[in-house]
N, C-alpha and C positions, 0 to 999 in steps of 0.2 A: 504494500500500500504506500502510495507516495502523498507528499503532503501536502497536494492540494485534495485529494480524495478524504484523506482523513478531517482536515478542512472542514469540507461541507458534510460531512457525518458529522460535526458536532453539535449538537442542541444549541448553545449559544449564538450560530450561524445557519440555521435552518434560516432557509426560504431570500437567503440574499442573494445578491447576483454575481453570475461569474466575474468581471471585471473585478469587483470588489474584493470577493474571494482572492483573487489571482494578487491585489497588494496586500492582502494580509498573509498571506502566504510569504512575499521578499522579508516580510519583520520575523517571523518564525526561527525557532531551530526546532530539529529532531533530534528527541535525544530516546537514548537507550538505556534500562535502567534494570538490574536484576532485581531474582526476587528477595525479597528480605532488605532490601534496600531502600534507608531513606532518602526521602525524596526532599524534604527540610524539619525542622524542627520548629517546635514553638519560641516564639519568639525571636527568632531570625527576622529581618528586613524582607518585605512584602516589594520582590522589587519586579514581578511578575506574574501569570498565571500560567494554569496549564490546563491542556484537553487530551482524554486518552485514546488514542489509537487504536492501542492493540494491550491488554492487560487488564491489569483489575489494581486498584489503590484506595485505602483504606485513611478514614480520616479520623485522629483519636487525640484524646487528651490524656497525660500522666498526672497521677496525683505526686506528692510527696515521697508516698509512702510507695509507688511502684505503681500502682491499680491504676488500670486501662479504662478508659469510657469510648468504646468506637463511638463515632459522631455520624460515620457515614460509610456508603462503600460504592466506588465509582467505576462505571468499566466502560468499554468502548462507545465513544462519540457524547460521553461525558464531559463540561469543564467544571474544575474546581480553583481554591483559591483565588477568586477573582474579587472575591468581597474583601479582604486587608488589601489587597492590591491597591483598590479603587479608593479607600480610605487615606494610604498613602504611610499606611501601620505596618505593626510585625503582624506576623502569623501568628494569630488565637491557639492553633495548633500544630500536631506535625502529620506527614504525608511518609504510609509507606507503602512497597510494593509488593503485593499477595502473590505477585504474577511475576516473570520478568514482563515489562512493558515498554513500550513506545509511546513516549510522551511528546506532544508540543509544544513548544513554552513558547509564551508569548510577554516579550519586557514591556514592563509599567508606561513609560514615557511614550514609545512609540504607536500605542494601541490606543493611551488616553488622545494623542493626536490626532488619528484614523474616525475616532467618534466626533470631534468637534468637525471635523470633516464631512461625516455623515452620519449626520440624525437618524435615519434608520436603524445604524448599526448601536447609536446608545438607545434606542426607545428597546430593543431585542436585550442589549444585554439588562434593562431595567425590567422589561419582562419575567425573564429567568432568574433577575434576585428577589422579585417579586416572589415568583414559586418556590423559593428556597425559601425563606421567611416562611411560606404557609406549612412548608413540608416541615420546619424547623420548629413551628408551634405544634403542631400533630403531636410530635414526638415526643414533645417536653408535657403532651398532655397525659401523651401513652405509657411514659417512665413516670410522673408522678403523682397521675390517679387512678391507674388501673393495677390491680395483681398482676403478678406474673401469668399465672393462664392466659387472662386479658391481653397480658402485652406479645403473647407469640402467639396466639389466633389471628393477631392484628399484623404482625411480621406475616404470617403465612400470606394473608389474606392478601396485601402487599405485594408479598413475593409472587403468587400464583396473576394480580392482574399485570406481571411485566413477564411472563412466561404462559406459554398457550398449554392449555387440557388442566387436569385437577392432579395431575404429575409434577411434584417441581423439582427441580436442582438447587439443594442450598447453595449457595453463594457463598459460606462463609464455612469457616471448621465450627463443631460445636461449640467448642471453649469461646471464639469470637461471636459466637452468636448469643451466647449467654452476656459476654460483657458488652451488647449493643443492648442487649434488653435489662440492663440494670441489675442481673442477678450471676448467679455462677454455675458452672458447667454443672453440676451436683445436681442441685434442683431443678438447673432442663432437661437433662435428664430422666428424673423423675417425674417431670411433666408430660414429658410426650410420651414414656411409658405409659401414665395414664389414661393419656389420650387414645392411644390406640387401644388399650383395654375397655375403655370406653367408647371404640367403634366411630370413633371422629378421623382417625387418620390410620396410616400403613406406613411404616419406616422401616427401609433398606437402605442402610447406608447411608449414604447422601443426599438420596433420594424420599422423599415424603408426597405419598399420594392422599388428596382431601376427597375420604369417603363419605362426609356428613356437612355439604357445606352450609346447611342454615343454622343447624346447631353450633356450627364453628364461628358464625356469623355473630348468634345469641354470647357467646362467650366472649366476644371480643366487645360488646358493647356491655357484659359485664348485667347483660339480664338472665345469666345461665351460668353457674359451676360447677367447679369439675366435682 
């Protein structure tokens, strides 16, 4: 994939036009980045953003004490960090790669100039911070008023409307998918044990099939327990 393709696969850049495309593209690099590799840390200078290509990258906060909060998980034709960017801040958080990936970076200075150039291209990226904001209140709703049941019926639910049939592929290892949903690997565990004994799901592996989806539905708005 070359990087005008990857380009226009990005959300941030849906629906603009080739010409445009074609100079955001001269500002760009491609970079290549393995897995396990961070991509910056918190609090480093926000002196760019980036969109994924080809890979998968995981957006998290450290506490003190070690303990991870994933904040998010991005994969191809995603951009992220674009909000400190825009700000003109550090990074709230750090970026790593789950995947090896192909990233775009796109530097601060040059991008903010392409917008004052064309207004379409900042009314799209206000768009997409717009949707992050919405997505970003969801979550802070789903980590701190719902149970844990609650909050991975709501992951599923999530997961299954960006992936097609009531088959899904996690996206993440279990241990990461307990610390996006505010708990730990033990008690997810324990959870979707139940759940399948309770005839709401099937887990193989990686894979979780949604055999009961209005009762999974009931659970996730927290009018149904397990």
């Amino acid at each position: 994939m070359d990087k005008l393709e990857a380009l226009i696969r990005t959300d941030l850049f849906q629906g603009i036009d080739r010409e445009l495309a074609e100079k955001l593209v001269e500002m760009t690099s491609l970079r290549t980045v393995e897995k396990g590799e961070i991509i910056f840390h918190a609090g480093e200078p926000a002196d760019g953003f980036y969109s994924v290509a080809s890979g998968k990258v995981r957006i998290y906060r450290s506490s003190p004490s070690g303990k991870e909060q994933i904040i998010h998980v991005f994969g191809p034709g995603r951009a992220f960090a674009e909000v400190p960017m825009f700000q003109g801040a550090d990074f709230p958080a750090s970026a790593q790669a789950l995947a090896k990936c192909k990233l775009l970076y796109f530097p601060r200075q040059a991008f903010t100039r392409m917008m004052i150039q064309h207004p379409d291209l900042a009314l799209s990226t206000i768009g997409l911070l717009a949707a992050r904001l919405r997505n970003l209140v969801n979550q802070v709703s789903a980590l701190s008023l719902k149970e844990v049941p609650a909050r991975l019926a709501t992951y599923l639910l999530l997961l299954k409307s960006s992936q097609k049939g009531n088959t899904l592929e996690l996206d993440l290892p279990k241990g990461q998918i307990a610390s996006y949903l505010g708990t730990i690997q033990e008690t997810l565990s324990r959870i979707l044990k139940k759940m399948t004994e309770q005839g709401l799901l099937e887990v193989q592996g990686k894979q979780v099939t949604i055999l009961d989806e209005a009762r999974l539905e009931l659970l996730a708005e927290g009018e149904e327990q397990l």
